[in-house]
C-alpha positions, -999 to +999 in steps of 0.1 A: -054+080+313-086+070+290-082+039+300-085+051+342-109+076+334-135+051+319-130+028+350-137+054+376-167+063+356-181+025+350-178+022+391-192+057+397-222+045+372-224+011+386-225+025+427-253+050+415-271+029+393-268-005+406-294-023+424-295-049+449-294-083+424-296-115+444-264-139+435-278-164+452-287-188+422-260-199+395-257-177+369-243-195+344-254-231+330-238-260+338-213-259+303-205-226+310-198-235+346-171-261+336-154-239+309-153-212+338-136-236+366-112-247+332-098-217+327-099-206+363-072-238+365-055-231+333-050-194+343-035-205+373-011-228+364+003-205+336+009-180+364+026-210+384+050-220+353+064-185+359+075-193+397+111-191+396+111-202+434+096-237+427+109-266+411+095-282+375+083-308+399+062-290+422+049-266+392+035-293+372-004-293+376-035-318+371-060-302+352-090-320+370-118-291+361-109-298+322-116-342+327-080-348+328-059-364+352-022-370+341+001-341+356+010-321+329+048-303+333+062-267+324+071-267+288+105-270+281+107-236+265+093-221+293+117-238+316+146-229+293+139-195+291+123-185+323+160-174+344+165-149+315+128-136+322+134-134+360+168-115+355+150-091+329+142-059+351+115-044+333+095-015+354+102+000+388+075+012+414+084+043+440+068+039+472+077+053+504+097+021+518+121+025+484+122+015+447+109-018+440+121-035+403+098-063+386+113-085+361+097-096+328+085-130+343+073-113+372+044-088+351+034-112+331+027-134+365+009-104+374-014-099+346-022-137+348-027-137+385-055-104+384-075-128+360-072-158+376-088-135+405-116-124+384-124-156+375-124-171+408-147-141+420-170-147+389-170-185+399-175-174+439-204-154+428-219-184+404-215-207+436-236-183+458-214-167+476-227-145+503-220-108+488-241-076+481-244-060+448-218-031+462-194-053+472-190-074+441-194-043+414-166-030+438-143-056+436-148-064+398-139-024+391-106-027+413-092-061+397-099-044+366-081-012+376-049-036+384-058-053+355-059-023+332-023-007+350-006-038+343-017-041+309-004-004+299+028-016+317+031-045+293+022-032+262+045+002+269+072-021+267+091-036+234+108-061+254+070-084+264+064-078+225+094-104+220+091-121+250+082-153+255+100-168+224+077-148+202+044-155+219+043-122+240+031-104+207-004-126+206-007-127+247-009-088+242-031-090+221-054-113+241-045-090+269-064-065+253-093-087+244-103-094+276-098-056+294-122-056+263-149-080+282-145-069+315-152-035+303-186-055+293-187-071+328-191-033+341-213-020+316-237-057+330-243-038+361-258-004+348-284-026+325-317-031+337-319-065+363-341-082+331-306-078+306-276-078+338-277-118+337-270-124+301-246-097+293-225-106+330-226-147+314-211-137+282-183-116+293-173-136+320-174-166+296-156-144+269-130-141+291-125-179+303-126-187+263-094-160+259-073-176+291-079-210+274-063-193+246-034-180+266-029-212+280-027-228+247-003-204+232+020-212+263+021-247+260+026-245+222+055-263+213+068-245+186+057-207+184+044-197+142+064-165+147+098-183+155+092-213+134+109-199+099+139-199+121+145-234+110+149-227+071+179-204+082+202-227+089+234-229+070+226-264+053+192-251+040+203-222+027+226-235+006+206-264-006+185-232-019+211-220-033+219-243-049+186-249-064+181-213-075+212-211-094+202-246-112+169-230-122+187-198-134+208-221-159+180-239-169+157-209-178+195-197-197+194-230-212+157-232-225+160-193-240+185-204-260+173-236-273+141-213-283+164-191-299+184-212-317+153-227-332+136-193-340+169-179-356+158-167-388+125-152-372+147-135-346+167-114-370+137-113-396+122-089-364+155-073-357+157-063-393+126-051-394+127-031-358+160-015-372+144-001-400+118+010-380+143+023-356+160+043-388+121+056-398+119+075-362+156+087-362+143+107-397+110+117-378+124+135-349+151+151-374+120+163-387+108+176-355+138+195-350+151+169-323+182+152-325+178+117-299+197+085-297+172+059-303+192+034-286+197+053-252+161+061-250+153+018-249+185+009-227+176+035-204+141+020-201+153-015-200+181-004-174+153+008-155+131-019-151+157-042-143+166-022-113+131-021-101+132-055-105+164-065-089+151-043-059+124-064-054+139-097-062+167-085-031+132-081-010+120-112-019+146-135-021+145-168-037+128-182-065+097-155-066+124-126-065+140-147-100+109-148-115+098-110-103+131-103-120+124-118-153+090-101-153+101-066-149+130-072-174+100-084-199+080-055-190+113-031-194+119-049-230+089-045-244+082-004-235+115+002-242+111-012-279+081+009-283+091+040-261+107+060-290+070+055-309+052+066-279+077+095-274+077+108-305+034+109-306+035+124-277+064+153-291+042+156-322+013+163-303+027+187-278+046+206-311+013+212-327+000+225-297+026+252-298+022+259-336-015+264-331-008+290-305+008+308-328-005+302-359-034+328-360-004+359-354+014+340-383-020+339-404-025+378-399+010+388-405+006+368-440-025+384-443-007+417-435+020+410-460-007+405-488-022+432-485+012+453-491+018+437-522+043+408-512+035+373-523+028+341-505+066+333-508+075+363-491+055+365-466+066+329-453+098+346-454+084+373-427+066+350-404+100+327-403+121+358-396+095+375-370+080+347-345+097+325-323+102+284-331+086+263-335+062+281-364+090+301-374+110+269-378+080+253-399+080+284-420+117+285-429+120+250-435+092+254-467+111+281-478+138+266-478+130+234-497+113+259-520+147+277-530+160+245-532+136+236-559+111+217-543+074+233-557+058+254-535+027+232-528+048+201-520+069+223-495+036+228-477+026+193-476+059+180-465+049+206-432+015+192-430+029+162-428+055+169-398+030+191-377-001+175-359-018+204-362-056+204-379-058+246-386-025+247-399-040+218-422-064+241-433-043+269-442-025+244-464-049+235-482-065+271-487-030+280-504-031+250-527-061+260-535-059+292-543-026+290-560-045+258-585-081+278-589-073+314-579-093+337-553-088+361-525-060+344-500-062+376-474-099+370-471-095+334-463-066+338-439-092+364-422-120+337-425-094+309-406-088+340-383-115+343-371-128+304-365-093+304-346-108+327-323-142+310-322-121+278-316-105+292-288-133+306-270-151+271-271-121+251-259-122+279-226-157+271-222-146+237-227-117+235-201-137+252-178-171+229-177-144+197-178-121+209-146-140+191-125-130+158-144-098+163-145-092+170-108-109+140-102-083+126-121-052+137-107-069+131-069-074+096-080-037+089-092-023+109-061-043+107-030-039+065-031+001+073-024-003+103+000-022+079+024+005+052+017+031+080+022+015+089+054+009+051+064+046+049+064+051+081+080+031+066+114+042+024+104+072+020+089+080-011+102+052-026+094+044-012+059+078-021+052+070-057+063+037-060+045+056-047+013+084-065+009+061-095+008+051-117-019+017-109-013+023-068-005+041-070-043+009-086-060-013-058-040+013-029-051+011-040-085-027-046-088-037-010-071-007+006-096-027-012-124-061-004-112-056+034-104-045+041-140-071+026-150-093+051-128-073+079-142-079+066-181-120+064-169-125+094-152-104+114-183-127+096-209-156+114-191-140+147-192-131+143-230-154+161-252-148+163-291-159+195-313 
């Protein structure tokens, strides 16, 4: 309906506006002249292949206006696969004398027919032709009105997409490219007569340059989009095969010839990663978490390799083998460090917890102080009256302490397990105390109160950095809700581009740069007191 509606007004515009030009003289130069009589021919003898009442005989053509003159015949494609074209019913017209069907080969003979019209007017009107400025602004607006009806025809259907052997897909597309210029040819007329001439030459030409381009994707031998055809063929594919699994067993073959020569360095690292494997085990014992080490880097392996096999089964061939063998690297080497990255991250997010909580813990101790207990006993209060973790902390020093571990080197032993800089303090303001003497309750009220001081700061903090870290989580999610939508509206053909060699090295590069964006824009929201 845009479409009609922007026709109606270029003729509306063009009947108002229009003045009388005088086509007497040739408008175009004498180049432009033969590429216009070229195509006019071309054009035409497309829209003759697709006769289906005349012979290959009679529709083979002479293109004389191009400086040829051997007859050149229908392709053989065309020929082969133009009775399935005529028997393809593809759109119906209602009229008052009945229903009248139009097979496939019969709209696309339509569509080549209005232009070779169009052309032939363009070329009447470059020979002098007796017509007024009315008459030929009328008749360009109606051939591009049948023009434009047929084209909406064409394109509404999935059928002239694949037809053609595959070339119906790029004649659309030219299709469209020259509604585009006659558009132009319109807009020539509602110029002033000083511009008309030059914008009228370069659409018309525009369109003899894209026929010439449908003529050449017709006679086109071989179409690009059918041609990987060939390397589906039973004997290929197993000559691929063949090949793949040979360079499986060599790559086998070479890993363990570099193992077999790296022996003692091999289980030299495995010794040591086992040790270190037996250092985290005691760590998150020490957290209070009880993990299998092993499950954590199988798991991650396992799911790298699964990533990796689903693209290899997108890919196929030798670029999904070696996409396979890079994610299983990938998978290897974060699952060997994944428990060391875990438990940092556990550490971190425990001491975040036990500094929440350690300023009631520091004024109950204080509390207990002042009623006479002792230090010892009132670590025995703050395990029995908060929640874990602190209280967890707490009980653990005492009971290392009763079973005979010195006080001091109970509280260091908790230093060391908690990430947690104020309950570093309190440690050491025990020690101290408990080497040199002093008032404990007033330094527990001292920490107190920078606790509070703390806390206030990292508010003002969070608040003046929000900004930053929105940016940040826009930047990790908005890039996959437009992908998410993309498929939504594409699927097809993000699903195409994708599963593509070159849609996998684009996935992969914007995964890699948008955490990169994410690390940047956090850096700038990181501010250290």
């Amino acid at each position: 309906m845009k479409r009609a509606s922007s026709v109606l007004f270029l003729i509306t515009a063009t009947l108002i506006l229009g003045c009388d030009i005088c086509f007497a003289q040739q408008v175009f130069t004498a180049k432009q002249t033969q590429i216009l009589k070229c195509a006019e021919e071309k054009i035409y003898a497309v829209y003759n292949f697709l006769n289906v009442d005349k012979t290959a005989e009679q529709k083979a053509f002479t293109p004389s206006q191009c400086g040829k003159s051997n007859p050149i015949p229908v392709p053989a494609w065309l020929e082969k696969a133009l009775p399935e074209m005529a028997n393809k019913k593809t759109w119906q017209q209602s009229s008052d004398s009945g229903t009248q069907s139009y097979s496939e080969a019969q709209m696309w003979q339509r569509a080549f027919g209005i232009i070779h019209e169009y052309l032939a007017l363009a070329d009447g009107i470059n020979e002098g032709t007796a017509y007024t400025s009315q008459e030929i602004m009328e008749q360009f607006g109606l051939l591009r009105t049948r023009f434009l009806i047929t084209l909406d025809i064409i394109a509404s259907e999935p059928a002239f997409y694949d037809s053609m052997e595959g070339r119906g897909r790029q004649i659309i597309a030219t299709l469209e490219l020259i509604n585009k210029e006659m558009v132009s040819v319109g807009e020539s007329f509602v110029v002033s007569p000083k511009q008309w001439r030059n914008k009228f030459r370069k659409a018309i030409t525009g369109i003899a340059i894209l026929s010439n381009s449908i003529y050449s994707t017709v006679m086109m031998k071989q179409w690009l989009a059918v041609a990987p055809a060939r390397f589906k063929r039973p004997d290929n594919q197993t000559i691929l095969l063949v090949l793949t699994m040979l360079g499986t067993l060599l790559v086998f073959a070479a890993v363990l010839i570099i193992m077999n020569s790296q022996n003692d360095a091999i289980s030299n690292a495995i010794d040591r990663y086992l040790q270190k494997t037996s250092v985290w085990v005691d760590d998150y014992n020490r957290q209070f978490i009880r993990i299998n080490i092993k499950y954590m880097v199988v798991a991650t392996v396992v799911l790298f390799t699964l990533l990796g096999i689903m693209f290899a089964m997108a890919l196929g061939g030798l670029f999904g083998f070696i996409i396979l063998c890079i994610f299983f690297g990938i998978g290897l080497n974060v699952g060997l460090k994944m428990p060391g990255a875990m438990l940092k991250i556990l550490k971190k997010q425990r001491g975040a917890k036990i500094n929440n909580q350690l300023m009631d813990a520091l004024i109950l101790l204080s509390n207990s102080l002042k009623s006479g207990m002792d230090i010892v006993q009132g670590f025995e209060m703050v395990s029995k009256d908060l929640r874990p973790p602190i209280s967890e902390e707490f009980a653990l020093v005492i009971k290392n302490y009763n079973l005979g571990t010195p006080f001091e080197k109970s509280l260091e032993m908790m230093e060391e397990r908690v990430e947690s800089r104020l309950l570093s303090y309190m440690v050491k303001a025990i020690v101290l105390q408990r080497q040199v003497g002093g008032n404990l309750t007033k330094i527990f009220e001292r920490i107190v109160e920078n606790i509070r001081e703390e806390s206030k700061l990292e508010e003002k903090l969070q608040a003046m950095t929000a900004q930053q870290r929105i940016q940040a989580i826009v930047v990790g999610i908005m890039p996959w809700i437009m992908v998410g939508v993309m498929f939504v509206f594409q699927p097809d053909t993000m699903i195409n581009f994708y599963t593509t060699p070159v849609g996998i090295i684009v996935l992969l590069f914007c995964i890699i740069w948008i955490f990169i964006g994410i690390k940047a824009v956090n850096k700038l929201g990181e501010i250290k007191v």
